[in-house]
C-alpha positions as CSV (number, residue, x, y, z in Angstrom):
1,X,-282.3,-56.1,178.4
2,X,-279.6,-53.7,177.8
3,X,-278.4,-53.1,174.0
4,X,-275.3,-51.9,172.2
5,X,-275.5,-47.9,171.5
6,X,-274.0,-47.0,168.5
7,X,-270.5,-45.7,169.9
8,X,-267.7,-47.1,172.0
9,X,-269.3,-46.9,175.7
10,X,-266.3,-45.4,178.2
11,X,-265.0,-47.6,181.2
12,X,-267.9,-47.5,183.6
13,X,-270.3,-47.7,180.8
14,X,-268.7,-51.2,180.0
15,X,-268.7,-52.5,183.2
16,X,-272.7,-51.4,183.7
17,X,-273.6,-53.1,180.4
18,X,-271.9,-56.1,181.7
19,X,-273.8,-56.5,185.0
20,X,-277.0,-55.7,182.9
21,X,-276.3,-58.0,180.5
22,X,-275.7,-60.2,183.4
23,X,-278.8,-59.7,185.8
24,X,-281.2,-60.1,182.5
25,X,-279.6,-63.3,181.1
26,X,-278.5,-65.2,184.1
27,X,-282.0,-67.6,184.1
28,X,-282.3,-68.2,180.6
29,X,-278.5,-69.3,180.3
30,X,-278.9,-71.4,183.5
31,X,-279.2,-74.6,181.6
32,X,-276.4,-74.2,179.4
33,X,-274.3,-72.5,182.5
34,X,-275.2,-75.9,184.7
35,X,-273.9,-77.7,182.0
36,X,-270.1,-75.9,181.4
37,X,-269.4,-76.3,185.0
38,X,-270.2,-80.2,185.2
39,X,-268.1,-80.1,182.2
40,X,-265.3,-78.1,184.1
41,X,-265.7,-80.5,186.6
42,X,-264.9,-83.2,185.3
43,X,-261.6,-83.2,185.8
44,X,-261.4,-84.0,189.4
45,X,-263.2,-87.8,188.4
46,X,-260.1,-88.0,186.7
47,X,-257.3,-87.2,189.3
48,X,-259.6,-90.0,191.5
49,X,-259.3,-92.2,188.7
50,X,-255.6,-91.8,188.3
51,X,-254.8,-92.8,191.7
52,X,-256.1,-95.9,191.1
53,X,-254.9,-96.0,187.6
54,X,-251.6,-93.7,187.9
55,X,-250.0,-94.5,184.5
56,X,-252.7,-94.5,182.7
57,X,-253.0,-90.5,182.1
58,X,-256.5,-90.9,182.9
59,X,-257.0,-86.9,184.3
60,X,-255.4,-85.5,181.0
61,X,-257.6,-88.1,179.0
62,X,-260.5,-86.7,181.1
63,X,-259.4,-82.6,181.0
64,X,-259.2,-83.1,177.2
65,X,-262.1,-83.8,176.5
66,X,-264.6,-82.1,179.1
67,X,-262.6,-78.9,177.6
68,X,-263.4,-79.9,174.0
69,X,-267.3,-80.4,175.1
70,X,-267.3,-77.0,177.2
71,X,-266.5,-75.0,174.3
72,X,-270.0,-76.0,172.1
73,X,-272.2,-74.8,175.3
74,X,-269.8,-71.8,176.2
75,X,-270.2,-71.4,172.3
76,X,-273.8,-71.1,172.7
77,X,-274.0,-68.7,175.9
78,X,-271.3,-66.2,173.7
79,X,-274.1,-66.0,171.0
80,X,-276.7,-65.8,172.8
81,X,-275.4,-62.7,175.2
82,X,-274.3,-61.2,171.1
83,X,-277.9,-61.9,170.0
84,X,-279.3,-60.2,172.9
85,X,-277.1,-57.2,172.6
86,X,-277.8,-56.7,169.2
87,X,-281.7,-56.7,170.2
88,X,-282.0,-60.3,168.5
89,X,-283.8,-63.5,170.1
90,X,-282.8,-67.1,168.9
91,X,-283.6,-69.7,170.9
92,X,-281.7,-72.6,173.4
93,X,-281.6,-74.8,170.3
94,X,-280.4,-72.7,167.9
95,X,-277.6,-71.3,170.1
96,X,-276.7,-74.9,170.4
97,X,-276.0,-75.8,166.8
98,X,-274.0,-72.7,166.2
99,X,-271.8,-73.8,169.3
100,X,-271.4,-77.2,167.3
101,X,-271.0,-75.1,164.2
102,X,-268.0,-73.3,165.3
103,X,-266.7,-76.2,167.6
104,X,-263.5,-76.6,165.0
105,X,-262.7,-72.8,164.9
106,X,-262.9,-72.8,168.8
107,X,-261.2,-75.7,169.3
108,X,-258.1,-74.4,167.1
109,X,-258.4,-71.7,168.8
110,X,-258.0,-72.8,172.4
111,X,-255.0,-74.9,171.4
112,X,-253.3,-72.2,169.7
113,X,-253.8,-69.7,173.1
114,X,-252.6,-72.6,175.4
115,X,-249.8,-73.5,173.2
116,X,-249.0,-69.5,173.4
117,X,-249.2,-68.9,176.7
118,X,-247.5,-71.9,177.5
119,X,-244.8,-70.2,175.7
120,X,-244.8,-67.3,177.5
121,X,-244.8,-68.9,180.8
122,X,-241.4,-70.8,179.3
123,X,-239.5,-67.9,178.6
124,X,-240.6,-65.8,182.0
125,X,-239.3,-69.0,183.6
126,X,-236.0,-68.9,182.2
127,X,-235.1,-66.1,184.0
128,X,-235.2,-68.3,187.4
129,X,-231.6,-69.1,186.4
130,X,-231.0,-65.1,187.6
131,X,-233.6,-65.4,190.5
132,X,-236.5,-68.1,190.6
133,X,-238.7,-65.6,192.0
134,X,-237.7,-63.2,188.7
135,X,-238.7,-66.4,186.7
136,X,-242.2,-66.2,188.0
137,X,-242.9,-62.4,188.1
138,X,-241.9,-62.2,184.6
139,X,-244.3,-65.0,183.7
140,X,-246.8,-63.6,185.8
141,X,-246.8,-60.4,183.8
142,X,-246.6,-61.6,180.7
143,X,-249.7,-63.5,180.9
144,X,-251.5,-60.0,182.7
145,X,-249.9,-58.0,179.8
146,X,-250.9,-60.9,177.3
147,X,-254.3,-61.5,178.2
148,X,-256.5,-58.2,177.7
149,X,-255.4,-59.0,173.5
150,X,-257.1,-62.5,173.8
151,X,-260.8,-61.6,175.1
152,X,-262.0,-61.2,171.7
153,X,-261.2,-64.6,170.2
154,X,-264.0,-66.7,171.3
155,X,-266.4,-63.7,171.0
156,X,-265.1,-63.1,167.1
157,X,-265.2,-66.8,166.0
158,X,-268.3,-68.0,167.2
159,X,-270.1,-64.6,166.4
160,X,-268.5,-63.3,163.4
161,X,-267.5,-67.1,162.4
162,X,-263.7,-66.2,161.8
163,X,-261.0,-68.8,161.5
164,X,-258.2,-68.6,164.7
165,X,-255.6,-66.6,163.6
166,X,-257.9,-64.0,161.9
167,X,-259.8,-63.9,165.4
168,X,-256.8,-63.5,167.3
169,X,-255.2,-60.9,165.4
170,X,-258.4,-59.1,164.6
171,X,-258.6,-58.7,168.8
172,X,-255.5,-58.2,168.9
173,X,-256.1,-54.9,166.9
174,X,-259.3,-53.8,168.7
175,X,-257.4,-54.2,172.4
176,X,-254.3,-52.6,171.0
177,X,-255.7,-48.8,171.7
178,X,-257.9,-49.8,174.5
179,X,-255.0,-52.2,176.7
180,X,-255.6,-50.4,179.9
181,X,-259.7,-50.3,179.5
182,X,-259.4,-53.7,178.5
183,X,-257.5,-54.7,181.4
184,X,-259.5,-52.6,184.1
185,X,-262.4,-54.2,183.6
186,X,-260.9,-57.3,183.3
187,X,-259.6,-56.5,187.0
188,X,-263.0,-55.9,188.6
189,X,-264.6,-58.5,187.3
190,X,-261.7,-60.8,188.6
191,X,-261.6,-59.0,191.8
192,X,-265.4,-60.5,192.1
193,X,-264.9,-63.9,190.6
194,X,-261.9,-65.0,191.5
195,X,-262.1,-64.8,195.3
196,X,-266.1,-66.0,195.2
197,X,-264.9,-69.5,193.6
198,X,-261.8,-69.6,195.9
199,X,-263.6,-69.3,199.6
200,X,-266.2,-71.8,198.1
201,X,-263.7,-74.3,196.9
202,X,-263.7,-76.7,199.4
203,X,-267.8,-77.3,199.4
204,X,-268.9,-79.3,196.6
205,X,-272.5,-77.6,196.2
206,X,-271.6,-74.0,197.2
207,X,-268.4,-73.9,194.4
208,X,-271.0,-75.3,192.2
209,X,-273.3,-72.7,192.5
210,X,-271.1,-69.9,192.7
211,X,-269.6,-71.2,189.1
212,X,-272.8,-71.3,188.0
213,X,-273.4,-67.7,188.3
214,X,-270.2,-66.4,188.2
215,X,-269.5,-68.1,184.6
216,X,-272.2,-65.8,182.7
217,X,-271.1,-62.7,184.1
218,X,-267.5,-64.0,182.9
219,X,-268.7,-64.6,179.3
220,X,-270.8,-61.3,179.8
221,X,-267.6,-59.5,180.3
222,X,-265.9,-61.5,176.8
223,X,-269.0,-60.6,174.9
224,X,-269.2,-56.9,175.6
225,X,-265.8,-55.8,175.7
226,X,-265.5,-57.7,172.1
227,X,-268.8,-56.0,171.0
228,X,-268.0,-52.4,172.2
229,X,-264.2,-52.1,170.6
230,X,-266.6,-53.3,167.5
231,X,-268.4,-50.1,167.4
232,X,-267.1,-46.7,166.2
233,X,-265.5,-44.5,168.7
């Protein structure tokens, strides 16, 4: 299993220690990785539902809460990957209770991201009164340019148990001098991801799978980046 070094690690050093980190951890967060995508997946019971039910909100009923019950397990896989990197063991169990622990904090702080991005999204569409393709390539970089500053929040509340808008400005800090790092590797590992889960959409057993494997590698990325800006440069 690979572990931190004591100094920032450079671009391709990052993006090794996340495939490492990756390759060694991918069977033993299998359980907890089965159980964030049924949670993901929940969802699409409830756009069935709401055709037979169409006022009834029944999908953003459903969304709601399989997001609120993804964040303990995607809680527990965060410390877990930390715990590793650090050289530390704990155990399935007490992963878990630190996900419940720092449900609150990571519940805060998923609203207060989604109510921010939603606000960026607002004001890049307000250009579409100019052009409505403007509209959406403003909003479109705003979230790229916004993003790289929000890795760290989930890392830095479940692992350094901060409160939301200590965690998000704390990240915001560690990205600010390392944007474009930051943003590489957030590339490559997209470039990967991204099209994986998109040819498999459309079968029910392969899209589960490739979630499956493709979400630790995703949380690898969160965890590392987070961990290295930590470290003294």
């Amino acid at each position: 299993m690979f572990t931190l070094p004591k100094n920032q690690m450079t671009f391709m050093e990052t993006l090794i220690a996340i495939f490492l980190c990756w390759k060694s951890l991918i069977l033993p967060l299998l359980p907890l990785s089965i159980l964030c995508v049924f949670l993901t997946a929940l969802p699409a019971f409830g756009i069935k539902l709401s055709y037979l039910a169409p006022r009834s909100h029944v999908f953003f009923i459903v969304y709601a809460i399989s997001y609120a019950l993804y964040l303990i397990p995607s809680g527990a896989i965060i410390m877990l990957i930390s715990s590793a990197l650090h050289g530390k063991k704990i155990d399935l169990v007490e992963a878990l209770r630190i996900g419940v622990s720092r449900f609150p904090k990571m519940l805060m702080t998923g609203i207060i991201l989604i109510v921010a991005m939603y606000i960026l999204v607002r004001f890049g569409l307000l250009f579409s009164h100019i052009s409505y393709y403007l509209g959406i390539i403003i909003a479109f970089l705003l979230i790229v340019a916004t993003s790289p500053f929000l890795i760290p929040a989930s890392p830095l509340v479940v692992i350094d148990n901060k409160w939301p808008f200590d965690a998000i400005t704390s990240g915001v800090r560690l990205v600010k001098t390392n944007w474009l790092r930051v943003f590489g590797i957030m590339a490559v590992i997209s470039v990967i991801t991204i099209p994986l889960n998109v040819f498999t959409a459309h079968f029910m057993a392969a899209a589960f799978i490739v979630s499956v494997l493709t979400l630790p590698l995703t949380l690898s990325m969160t965890v590392v980046i987070t961990e290295n800006l930590k470290l003294k440069p």
